[in-house]
KOLBA-123972 format. One record per residue (C-alpha): residue number from 1; chain; x, y, z. Coordinates in Angstrom, 2 decimals. Layout:
REM residues N
k c c1 c2 c3
NUM A X Y Z $
...
This chain:
REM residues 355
k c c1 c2 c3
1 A -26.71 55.39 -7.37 $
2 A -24.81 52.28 -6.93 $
3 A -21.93 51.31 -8.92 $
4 A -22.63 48.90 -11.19 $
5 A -20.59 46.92 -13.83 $
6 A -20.18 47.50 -17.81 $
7 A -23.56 46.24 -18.76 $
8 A -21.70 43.99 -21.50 $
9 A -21.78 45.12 -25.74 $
10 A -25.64 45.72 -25.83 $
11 A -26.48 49.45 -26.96 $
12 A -27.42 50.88 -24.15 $
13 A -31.29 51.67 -24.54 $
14 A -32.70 55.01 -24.44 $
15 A -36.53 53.16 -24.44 $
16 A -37.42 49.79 -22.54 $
17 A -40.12 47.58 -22.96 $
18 A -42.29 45.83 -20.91 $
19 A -42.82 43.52 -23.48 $
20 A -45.85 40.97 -22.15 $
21 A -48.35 43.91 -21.67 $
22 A -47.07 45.16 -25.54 $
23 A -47.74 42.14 -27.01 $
24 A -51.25 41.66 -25.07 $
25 A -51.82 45.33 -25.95 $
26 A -55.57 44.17 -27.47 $
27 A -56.17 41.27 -25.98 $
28 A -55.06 38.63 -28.28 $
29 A -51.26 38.33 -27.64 $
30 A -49.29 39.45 -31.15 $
31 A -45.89 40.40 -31.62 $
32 A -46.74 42.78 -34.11 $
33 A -47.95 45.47 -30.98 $
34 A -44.13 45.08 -30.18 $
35 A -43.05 46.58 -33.78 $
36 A -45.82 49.17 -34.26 $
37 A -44.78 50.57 -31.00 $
38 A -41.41 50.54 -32.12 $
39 A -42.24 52.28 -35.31 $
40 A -44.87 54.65 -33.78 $
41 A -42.08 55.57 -30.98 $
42 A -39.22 56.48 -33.60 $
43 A -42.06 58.48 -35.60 $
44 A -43.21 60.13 -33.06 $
45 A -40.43 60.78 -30.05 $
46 A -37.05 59.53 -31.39 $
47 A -35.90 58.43 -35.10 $
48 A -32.75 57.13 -33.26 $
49 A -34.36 55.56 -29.81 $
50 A -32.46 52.34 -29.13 $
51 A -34.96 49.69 -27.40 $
52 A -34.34 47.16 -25.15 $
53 A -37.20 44.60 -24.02 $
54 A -37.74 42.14 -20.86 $
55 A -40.11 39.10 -21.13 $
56 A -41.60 37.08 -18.69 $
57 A -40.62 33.45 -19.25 $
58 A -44.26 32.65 -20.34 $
59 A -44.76 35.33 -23.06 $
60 A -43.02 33.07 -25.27 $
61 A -45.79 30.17 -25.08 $
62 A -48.59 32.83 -25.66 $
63 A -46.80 33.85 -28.93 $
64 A -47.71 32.20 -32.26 $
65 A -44.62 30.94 -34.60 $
66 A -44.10 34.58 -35.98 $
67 A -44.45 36.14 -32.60 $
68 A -41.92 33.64 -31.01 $
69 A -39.52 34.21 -34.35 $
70 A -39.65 38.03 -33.53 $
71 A -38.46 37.31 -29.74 $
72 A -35.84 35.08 -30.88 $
73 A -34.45 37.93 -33.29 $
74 A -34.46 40.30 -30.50 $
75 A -32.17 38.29 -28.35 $
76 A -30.11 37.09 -31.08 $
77 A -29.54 41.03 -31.69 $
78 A -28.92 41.30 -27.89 $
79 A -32.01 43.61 -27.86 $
80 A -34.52 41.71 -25.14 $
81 A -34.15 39.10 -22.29 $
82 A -36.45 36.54 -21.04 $
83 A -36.98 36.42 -17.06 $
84 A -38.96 34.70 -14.76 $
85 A -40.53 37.98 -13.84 $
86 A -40.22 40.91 -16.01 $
87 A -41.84 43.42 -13.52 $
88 A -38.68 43.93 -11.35 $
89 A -35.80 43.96 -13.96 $
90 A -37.82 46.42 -16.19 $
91 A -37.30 48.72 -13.00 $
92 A -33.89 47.69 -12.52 $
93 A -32.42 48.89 -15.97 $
94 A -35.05 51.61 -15.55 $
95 A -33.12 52.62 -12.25 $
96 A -29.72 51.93 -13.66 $
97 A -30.80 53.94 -17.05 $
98 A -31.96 57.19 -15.33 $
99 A -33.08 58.94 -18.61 $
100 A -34.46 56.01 -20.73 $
101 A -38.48 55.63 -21.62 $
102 A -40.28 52.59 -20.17 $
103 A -42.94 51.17 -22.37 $
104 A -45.62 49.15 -20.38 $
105 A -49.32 49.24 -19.68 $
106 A -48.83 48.45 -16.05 $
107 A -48.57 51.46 -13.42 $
108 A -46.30 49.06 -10.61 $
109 A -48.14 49.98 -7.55 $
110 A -46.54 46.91 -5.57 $
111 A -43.11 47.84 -6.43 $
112 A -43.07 51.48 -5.51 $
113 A -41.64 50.23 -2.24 $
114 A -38.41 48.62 -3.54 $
115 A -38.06 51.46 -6.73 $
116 A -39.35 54.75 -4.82 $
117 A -38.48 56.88 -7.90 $
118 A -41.72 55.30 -9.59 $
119 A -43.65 58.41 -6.92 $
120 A -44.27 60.73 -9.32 $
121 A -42.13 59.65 -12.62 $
122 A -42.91 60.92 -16.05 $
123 A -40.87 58.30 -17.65 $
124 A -43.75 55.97 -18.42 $
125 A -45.79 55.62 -21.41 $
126 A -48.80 53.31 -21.93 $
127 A -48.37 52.59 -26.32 $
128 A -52.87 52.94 -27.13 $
129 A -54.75 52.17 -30.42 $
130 A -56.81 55.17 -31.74 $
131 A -58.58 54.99 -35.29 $
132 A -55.59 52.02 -36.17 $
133 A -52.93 54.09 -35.29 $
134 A -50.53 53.58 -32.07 $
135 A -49.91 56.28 -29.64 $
136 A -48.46 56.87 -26.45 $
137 A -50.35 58.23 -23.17 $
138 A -47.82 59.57 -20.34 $
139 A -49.04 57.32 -17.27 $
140 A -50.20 58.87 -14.01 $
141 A -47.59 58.12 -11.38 $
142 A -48.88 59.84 -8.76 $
143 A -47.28 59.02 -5.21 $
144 A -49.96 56.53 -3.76 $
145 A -49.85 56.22 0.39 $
146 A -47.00 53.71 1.73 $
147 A -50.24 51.56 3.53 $
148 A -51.80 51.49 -0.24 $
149 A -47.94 50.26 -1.31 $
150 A -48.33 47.42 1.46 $
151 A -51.56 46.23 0.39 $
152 A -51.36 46.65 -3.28 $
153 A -48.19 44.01 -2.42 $
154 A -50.09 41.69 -0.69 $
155 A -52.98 41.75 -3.48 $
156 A -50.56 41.39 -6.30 $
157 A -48.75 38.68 -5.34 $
158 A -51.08 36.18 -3.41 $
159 A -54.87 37.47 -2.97 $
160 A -55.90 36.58 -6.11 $
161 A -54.44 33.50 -6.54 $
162 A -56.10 31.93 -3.62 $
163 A -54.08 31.95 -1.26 $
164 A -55.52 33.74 1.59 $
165 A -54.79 32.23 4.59 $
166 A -51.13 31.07 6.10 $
167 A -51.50 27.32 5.62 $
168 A -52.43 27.82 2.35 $
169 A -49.53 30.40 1.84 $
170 A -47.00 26.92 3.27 $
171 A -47.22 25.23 0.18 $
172 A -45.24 28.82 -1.67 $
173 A -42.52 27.87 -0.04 $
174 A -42.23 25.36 -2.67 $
175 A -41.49 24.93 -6.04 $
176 A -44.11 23.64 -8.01 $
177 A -45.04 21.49 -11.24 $
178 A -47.14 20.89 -14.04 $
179 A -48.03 17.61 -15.58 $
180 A -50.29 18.11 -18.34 $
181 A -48.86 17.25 -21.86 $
182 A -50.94 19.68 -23.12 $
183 A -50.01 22.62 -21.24 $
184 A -47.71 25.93 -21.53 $
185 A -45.80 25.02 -18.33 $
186 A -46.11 21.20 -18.90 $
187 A -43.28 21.02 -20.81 $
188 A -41.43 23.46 -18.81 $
189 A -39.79 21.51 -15.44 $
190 A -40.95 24.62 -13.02 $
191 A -44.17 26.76 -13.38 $
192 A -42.90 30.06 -13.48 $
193 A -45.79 31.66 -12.74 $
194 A -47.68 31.98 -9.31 $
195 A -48.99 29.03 -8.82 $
196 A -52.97 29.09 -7.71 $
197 A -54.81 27.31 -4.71 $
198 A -58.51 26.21 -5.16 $
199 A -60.94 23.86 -3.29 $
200 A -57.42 23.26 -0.56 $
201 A -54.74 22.15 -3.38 $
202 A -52.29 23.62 -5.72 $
203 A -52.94 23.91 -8.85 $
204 A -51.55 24.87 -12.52 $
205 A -52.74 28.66 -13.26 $
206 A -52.88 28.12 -16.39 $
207 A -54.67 24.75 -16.90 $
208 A -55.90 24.37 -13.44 $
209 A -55.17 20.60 -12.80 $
210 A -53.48 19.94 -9.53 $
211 A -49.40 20.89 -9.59 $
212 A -47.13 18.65 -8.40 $
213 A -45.07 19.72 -5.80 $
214 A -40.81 19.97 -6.29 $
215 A -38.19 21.39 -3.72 $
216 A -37.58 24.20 -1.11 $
217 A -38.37 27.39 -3.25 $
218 A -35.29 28.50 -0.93 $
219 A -32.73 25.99 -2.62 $
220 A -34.26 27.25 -6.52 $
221 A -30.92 28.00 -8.30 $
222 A -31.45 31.16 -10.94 $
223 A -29.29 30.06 -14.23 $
224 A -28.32 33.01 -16.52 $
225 A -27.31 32.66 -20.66 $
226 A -25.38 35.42 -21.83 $
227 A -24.16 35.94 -25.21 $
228 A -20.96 37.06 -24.57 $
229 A -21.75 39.56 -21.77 $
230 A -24.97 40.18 -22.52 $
231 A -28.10 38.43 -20.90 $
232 A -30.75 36.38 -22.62 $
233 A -32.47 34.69 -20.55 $
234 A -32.79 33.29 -16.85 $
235 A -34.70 29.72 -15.83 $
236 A -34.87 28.60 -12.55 $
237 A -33.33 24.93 -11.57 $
238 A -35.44 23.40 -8.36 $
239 A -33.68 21.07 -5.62 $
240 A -33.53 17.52 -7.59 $
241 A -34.16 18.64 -10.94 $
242 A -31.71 18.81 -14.17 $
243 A -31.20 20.68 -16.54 $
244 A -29.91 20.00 -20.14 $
245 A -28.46 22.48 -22.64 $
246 A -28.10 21.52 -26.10 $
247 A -30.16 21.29 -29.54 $
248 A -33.62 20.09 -28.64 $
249 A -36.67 20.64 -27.33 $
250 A -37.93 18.76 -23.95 $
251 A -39.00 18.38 -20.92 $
252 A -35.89 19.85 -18.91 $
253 A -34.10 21.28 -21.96 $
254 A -32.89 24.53 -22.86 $
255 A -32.61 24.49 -26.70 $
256 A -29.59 27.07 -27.96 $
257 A -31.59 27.18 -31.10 $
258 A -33.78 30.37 -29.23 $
259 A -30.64 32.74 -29.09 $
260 A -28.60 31.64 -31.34 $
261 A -27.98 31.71 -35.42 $
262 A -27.81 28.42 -36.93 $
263 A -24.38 28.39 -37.96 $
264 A -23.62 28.97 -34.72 $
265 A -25.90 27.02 -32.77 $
266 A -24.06 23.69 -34.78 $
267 A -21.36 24.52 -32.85 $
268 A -23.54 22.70 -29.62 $
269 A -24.59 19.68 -29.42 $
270 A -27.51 18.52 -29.24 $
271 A -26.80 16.52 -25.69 $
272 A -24.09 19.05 -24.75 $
273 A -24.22 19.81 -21.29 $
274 A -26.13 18.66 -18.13 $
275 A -27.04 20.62 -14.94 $
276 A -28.28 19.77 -11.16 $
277 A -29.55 21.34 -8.45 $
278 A -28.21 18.94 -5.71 $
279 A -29.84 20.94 -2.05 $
280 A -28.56 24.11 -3.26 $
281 A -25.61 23.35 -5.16 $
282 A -25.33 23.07 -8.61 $
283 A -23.04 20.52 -10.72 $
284 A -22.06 20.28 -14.03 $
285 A -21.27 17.53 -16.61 $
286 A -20.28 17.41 -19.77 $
287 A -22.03 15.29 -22.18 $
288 A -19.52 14.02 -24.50 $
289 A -19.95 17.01 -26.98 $
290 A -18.47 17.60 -29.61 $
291 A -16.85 21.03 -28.82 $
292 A -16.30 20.95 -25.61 $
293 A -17.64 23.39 -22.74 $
294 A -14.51 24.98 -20.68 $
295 A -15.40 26.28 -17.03 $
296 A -13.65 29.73 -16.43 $
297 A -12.50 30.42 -13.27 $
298 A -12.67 33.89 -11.46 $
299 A -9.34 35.11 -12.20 $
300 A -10.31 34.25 -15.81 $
301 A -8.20 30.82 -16.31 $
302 A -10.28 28.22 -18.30 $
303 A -9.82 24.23 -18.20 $
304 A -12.31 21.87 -20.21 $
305 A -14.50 19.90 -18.45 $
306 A -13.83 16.12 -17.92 $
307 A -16.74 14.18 -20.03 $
308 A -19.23 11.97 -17.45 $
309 A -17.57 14.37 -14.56 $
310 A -20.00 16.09 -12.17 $
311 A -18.67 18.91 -11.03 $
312 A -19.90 22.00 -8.97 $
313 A -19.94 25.14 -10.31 $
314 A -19.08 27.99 -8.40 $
315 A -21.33 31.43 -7.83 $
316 A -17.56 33.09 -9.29 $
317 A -17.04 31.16 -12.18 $
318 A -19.16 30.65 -15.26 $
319 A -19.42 27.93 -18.31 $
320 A -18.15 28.64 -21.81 $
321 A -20.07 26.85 -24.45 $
322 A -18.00 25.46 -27.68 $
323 A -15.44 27.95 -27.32 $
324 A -18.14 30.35 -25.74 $
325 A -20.96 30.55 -28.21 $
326 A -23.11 30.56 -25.13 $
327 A -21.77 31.01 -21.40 $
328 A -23.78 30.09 -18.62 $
329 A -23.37 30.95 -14.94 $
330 A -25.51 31.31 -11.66 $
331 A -27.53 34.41 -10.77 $
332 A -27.21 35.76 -7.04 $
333 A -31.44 36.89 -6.78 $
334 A -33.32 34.40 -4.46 $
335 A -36.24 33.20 -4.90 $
336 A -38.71 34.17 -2.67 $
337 A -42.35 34.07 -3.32 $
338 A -44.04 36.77 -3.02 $
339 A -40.94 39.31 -3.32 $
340 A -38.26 40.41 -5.70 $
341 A -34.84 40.64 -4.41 $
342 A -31.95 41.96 -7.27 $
343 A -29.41 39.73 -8.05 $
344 A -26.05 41.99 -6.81 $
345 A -23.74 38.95 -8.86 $
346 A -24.73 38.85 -12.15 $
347 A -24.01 41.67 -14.59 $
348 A -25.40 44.27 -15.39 $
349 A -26.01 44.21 -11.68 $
350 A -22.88 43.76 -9.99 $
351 A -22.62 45.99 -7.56 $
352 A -20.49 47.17 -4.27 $
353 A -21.95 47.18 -1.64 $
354 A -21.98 50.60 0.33 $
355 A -21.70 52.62 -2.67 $
């Protein structure tokens, strides 16, 4: 296996969770799937199982209050991430964690290409409901034929969106988004989601209404929040947009509010720190906060950054937040429609080549 680095102060999990199928376990999306597997799992398997979950960015709009209070708590506690796609990083740790659980309801047949140890695993468990009670079913992972693989790809990650032919399969090599107030990914400055093509345009997939179309999907920058070492989330920044961290909800915000305590998240401003995708590249400025935000270079020096000062912020170096409540730096994973590729830069994923 390759090497990869410490994977930062997080207990390292002995069961991970797919945690968008949990939630939707009956339909109806509820946190509360999430902790009666949890329970069920420790009174059932392991008293002492240590869990780890992976959201896709969208789960948390699908959540009511309580629901989005529970996936808060779990990344405060440095117990779940949120990702653009789940799918791919639950089979990453999976890989990485040879002997942990996974908890999902999905059996990955377009991924069995890039994670060939899913052929035949009995590390999967599907949580069911019988008489009120949660369970778990072992999930068949029998090998499925590498043409099956191919087209259970191609079905999973364009067919049913629409896009069936190759000029409508042009407009993924785009970023795309949406502009009604009133929906999930309205207030979000990228649909995260596959987009969906109807009647010859793209549209929202969630409310349908025509998207509006950003930059290059190629020039997408991946930023990662870590608290301390350990990963909370990931958003993608398109060519031209911006991105601002601080206290506050809004159209191109990330509020610190999500992963952090309050006495903590006081330390960050509410305008605290602005960043742009300029054709690949991103800069940073900070805002005029009131604790600063130092950029840390690779061989670990730090210098404050210069209020109203763009500056660009290298794939080696990373942001430290009010003394590093929150650091910030840039993932190395593309972002290519249609496929995952790992990000080798960003721990817990660092790897050497070769090895």
């Amino acid at each position: 296996m390759e090497s990869m680095q410490s994977w930062g102060k997080a207990t390292p999990p002995s069961v991970i969770i797919d945690l968008s199928p949990i939630v939707l376990l009956r339909g109806d999306p509820s946190w509360g799937w999430v902790e009666a597997a949890v329970k069920a799992w420790r009174e059932q398997k392991d008293p002492n199982a240590r869990f780890y979950g992976v959201a896709d960015n969208s789960l948390y709009y699908k959540l009511d209050d309580a629901g989005k209070r529970g996936l808060s708590e779990w990344k405060r506690k440095r117990m779940a991430r949120s990702v653009s796609w789940a799918d791919p990083e639950v089979l990453e740790l999976a890989t990485h964690f040879e002997t942990a659980s996974v908890l999902t309801t999905d059996l990955y047949r377009d991924h069995r290409r890039d994670f060939p140890w899913l052929q035949g695993t009995d590390r999967i468990w599907k949580p069911v409901v019988r008489d009120g009670a949660v369970g778990f079913d072992r999930l068949d992972y029998s090998p499925i034929p590498a043409g099956e693989v191919s087209w259970r790809i191609e079905e999973a990650n364009l067919i049913p969106k629409g896009f069936k032919t190759a000029g409508a399969r042009d407009a993924l090599k785009y970023e795309w988004g949406c502009a009604t107030s009133t929906c999930p990914w309205g207030s979000k400055a990228v649909i995260e989601e596959d987009p969906a093509f109807r009647d010859g345009e793209v549209v929202c997939p969630s409310c349908s209404a025509p998207a509006r179309r950003l930059g290059f999907r190629e020039i997408t920058k991946e930023i990662v929040l870590l608290l301390g070492d350990d990963e909370v989330d990931r958003l993608p920044l398109a060519e031209c947009s911006e991105l601002t961290v601080g206290r506050g909800r809004d159209i191109g915000r990330y509020d610190v509010r999500e992963v952090l305590e309050d006495a903590v998240a006081s330390k960050v401003s509410r305008d605290h720190l602005k960043m742009i995708n300029k054709s690949g590249r991103i800069f940073v400025e900070e805002l005029g906060s009131k604790n600063g935000t130092d950029i840390v270079r690779e061989d670990g020096v730090a210098a404050p950054l210069q209020t109203g000062v763009q500056q660009a912020l290298a794939q080696n170096e990373h942001l430290a937040l009010a003394s590093g409540v929150l650091n910030i730096r840039l993932s190395g994973k593309k972002r290519p429609r249609g496929t995952y590729e790992p990000d080798l830069t960003t721990p817990p994923f660092l790897r050497i080549e070769g090895n």
